[in-house]
N, C-alpha and C positions, 0 to 999 in steps of 0.2 A: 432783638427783643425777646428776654425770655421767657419774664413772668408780665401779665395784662391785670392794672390793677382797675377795676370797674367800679365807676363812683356815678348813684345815682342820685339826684337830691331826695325823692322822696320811695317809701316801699310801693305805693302804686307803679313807682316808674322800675322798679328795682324787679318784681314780685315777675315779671316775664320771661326774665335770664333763669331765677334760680331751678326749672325743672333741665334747666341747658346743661348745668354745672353737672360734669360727671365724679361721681366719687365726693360729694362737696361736706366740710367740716365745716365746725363754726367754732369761731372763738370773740372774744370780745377785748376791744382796747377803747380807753378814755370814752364810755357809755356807748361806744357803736359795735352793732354786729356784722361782723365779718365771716363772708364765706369764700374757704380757698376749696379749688377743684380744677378741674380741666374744661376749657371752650374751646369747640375745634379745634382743639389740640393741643391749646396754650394753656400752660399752669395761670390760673386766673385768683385775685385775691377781689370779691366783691363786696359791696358795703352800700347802704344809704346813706345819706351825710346830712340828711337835713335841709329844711332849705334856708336861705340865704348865705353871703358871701364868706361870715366868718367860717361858718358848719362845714360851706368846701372844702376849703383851705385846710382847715385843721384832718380832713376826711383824705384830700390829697397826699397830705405832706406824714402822716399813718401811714396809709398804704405804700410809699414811696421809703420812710424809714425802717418800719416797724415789721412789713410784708415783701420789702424787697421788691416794690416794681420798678421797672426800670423802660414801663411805658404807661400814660393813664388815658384811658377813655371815657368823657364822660358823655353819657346819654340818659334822654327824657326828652321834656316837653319845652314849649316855649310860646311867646308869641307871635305873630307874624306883626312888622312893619310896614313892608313894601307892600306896595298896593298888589303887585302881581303873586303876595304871595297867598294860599289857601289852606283851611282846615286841612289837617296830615298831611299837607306837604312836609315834605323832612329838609331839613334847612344845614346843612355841615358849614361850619365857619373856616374859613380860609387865615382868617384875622378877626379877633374880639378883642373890646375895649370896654375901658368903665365910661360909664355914663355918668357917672356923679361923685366923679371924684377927680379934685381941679389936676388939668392936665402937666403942670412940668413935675409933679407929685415923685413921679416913678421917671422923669425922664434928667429932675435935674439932683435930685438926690435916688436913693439908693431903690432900685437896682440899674441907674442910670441908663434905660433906655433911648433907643436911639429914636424913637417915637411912641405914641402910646398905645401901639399894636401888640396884641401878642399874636405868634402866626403860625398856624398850624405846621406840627411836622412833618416835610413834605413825603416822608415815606408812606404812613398813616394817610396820607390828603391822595395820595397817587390810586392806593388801596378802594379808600371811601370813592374815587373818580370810578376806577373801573367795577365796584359794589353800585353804583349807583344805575350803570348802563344795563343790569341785569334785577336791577329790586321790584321790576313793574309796578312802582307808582313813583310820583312826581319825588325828583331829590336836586334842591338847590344849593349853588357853594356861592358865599358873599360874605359879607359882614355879619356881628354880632355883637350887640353891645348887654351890656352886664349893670341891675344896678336894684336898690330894695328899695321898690313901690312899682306900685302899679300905674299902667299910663293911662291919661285922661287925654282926652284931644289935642289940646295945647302941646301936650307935652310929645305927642307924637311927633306933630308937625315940626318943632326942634329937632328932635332926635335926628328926623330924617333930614333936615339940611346939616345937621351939623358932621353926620357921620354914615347917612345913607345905608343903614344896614338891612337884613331883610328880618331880623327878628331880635328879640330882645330876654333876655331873665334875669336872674337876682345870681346865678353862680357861674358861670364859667370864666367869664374872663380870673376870677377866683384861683378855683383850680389852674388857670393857664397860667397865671400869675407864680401861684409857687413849683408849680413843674418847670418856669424858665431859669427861676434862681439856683434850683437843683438839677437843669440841666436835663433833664427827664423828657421826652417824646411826647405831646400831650394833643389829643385830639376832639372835638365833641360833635354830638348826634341829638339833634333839636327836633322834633316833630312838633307841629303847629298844632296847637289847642283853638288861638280862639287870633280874631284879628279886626282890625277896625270897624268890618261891615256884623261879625259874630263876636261880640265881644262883651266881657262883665266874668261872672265869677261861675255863675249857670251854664255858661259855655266851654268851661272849662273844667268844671267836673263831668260835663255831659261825653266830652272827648278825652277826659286824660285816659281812662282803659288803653283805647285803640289808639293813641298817638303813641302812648308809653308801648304798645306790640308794637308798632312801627319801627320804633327805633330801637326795638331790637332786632326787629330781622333785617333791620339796616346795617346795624352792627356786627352779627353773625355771619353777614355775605360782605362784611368789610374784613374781617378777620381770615375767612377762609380765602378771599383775595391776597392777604397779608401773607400768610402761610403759603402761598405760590408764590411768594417772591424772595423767601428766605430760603437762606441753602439749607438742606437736606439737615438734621441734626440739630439745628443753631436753637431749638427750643423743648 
């Protein structure tokens, strides 16, 4: 992995990396501003993308043509699902899926998956494991499902029989979506804003500051775990 391309959906979530980026440029492609520099030691290309699922994608699939990444991480906020999970808890998905969007979609036409997971890359996932044993606060690996609206009760309580995940947004499975088709490394870093018992829109700006720091120092002691396990040179 040589270049880390870092996609956040929004600048709140974005705005805690860029004092990180050493040396950092900016340039602009298709209305987004991108900043290339160095993260713990990795040439990093970062960006917001907006949120919802089209804005990832188009944000991913940039950074991955345009900037050369040949790994993408996205991190921000989310909600939580599972009952066990809490405000800034950090949630890393193992596997995300769309929630609303019917399933043989991607499995019986193109990109003919073998089901409707996309699954983390286990280098990145080994990384975030051992980042997570050292971040002292809570860090969960499970499910994640992906979809544009917000959840009202009912809808939770589907969500969670159908696909038991621990938190939910409007982009990654997005992004994970087109790093599978091109092949690309692709990982995400969810901190909890707001969740069944804390929940609505007031909850969520009240937290997104401090989830969006979470999931960067979740990220920066996933990456400097990263960089202990590549050889010497390789970035």
């Amino acid at each position: 992995m040589k270049k880390i391309g870092l996609l956040c959906p929004s600048d709140t979530e974005l705005a805690p990396f860029l004092p990180c980026i050493e040396g950092r440029s900016r340039s602009q492609t298709a209305m987004l501003e991108v900043w290339e520099g160095k993260l713990c030691g990795f040439p990093v290309a970062a960006l917001f993308s907006g949120v919802c699922k089209v804005n990832a994608a188009v944000a991913a699939q940039i950074l991955i043509s345009h900037y050369q990444a040949d790994a993408v991480i996205l991190a921000g906020v989310a909600g939580g699902l599972d009952e066990s999970v809490r405000v800034l808890d950090t949630v890393i998905p193992e596997q995300c899926a769309y929630h609303d969007v019917s399933q043989d979609i991607l499995t019986e036409f193109h990109p003919w998956m073998p089901s409707i997971w996309f699954r983390a890359d286990p280098q990145l996932l080994d990384a975030a494991r051992r980042a997570g044993q050292k971040a002292g606060f809570p860090v969960k690996f499970g499910s994640l499902v992906t979809g544009e609206q917000f959840i009202a009760d009912e809808e939770r309580r589907r969500l969670r029989e159908e696909f038991s995940p621990l938190a939910v947004d409007m982009e990654t499975a997005a992004a994970a979506h087109v790093c599978y088709v091109n092949q690309i490394p692709f990982l995400a870093v969810r901190t909890i804003t707001d969740t069944e018992q804390e929940d609505g829109q007031e909850n969520f700006e009240l937290n997104c500051e401090q989830a969006s720091a979470r999931a960067k120092d979740l990220t920066l002691l996933l990456l400097d775990e990263l960089k202990k396990s590549l050889p010497e040179g390789s970035f």
